[in-house]
C-alpha positions, 0 to 999 in steps of 0.5 A, spaced: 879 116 374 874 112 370 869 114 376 871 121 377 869 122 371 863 118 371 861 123 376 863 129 374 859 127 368 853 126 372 853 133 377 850 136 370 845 133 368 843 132 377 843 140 376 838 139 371 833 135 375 832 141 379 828 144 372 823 139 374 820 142 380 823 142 387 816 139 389 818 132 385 822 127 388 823 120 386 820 114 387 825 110 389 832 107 386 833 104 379 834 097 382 833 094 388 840 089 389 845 091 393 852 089 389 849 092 382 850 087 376 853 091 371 857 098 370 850 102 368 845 098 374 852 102 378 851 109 375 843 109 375 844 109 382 849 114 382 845 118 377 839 117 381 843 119 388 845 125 385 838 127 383 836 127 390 842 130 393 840 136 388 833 136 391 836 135 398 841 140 397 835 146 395 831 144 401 837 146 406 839 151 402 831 154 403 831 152 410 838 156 412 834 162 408 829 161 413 833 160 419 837 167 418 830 171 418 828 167 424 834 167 428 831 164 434 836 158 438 833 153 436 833 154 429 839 156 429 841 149 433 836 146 426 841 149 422 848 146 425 843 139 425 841 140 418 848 142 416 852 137 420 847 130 416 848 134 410 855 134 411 855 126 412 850 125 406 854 130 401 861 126 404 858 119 403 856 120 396 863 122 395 865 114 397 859 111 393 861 114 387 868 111 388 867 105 391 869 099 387 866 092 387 869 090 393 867 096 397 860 098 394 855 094 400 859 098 405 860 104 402 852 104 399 850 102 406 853 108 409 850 113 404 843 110 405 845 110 413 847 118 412 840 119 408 836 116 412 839 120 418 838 127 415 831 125 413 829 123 419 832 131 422 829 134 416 821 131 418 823 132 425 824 140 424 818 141 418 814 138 424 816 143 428 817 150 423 811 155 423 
């Protein structure tokens, strides 16, 4: 209960990042170790995340605005792709957020995975919009 409400205390204030520019993003996460040390190095990573979820989450939401104007097959094909990564990303935040000590590796491990993977899809389909 306690993580749930960490994180429903957190999509605020991911909500407002936004306000600093879509063109922003964040360096890198607040601490580099893989078991944080402490509750606060946890929810740093959580509050850090969320931010590039909103970030994440705007830029898909511009691309599928774009895929409805220009409704080729391929782009089409980029919006499954970029829905489905997105997906996998959006549910693996969710497992991070919960994780516990035990599960924190793993659950990090596959959030940065998925983050990774829709990066990737999303620099693959900015190379090749016109």
């Amino acid at each position: 209960m306690k993580r749930l409400s960490m994180l429903i205390c957190l999509l605020p204030l991911s909500l407002l990042s936004v306000e600093r520019g879509l063109a922003q993003e964040p360096a890198s996460p607040p601490f580099a170790q893989s078991t944080p040390t402490t509750e606060s190095d946890k929810a740093a990573y959580i509050k850090f995340e969320a931010t590039e979820l909103t970030l994440w989450r705007q830029k898909i939401s511009n691309f599928d605005a774009r895929a409805e104007t220009d409704e080729t097959q391929a782009r089409q094909a980029a919006k499954l792709e970029l829905a489905t990564a997105w997906n996998a990303v959006a549910a693996s935040s969710i497992t991070l957020s919960a994780a516990g000590e035990a599960d924190w590796d793993r659950a990090k491990k596959a959030y940065e995975s998925a983050k990774q993977a829709l990066e990737i899809k999303w620099a693959k389909f900015e190379a090749t919009k016109s």
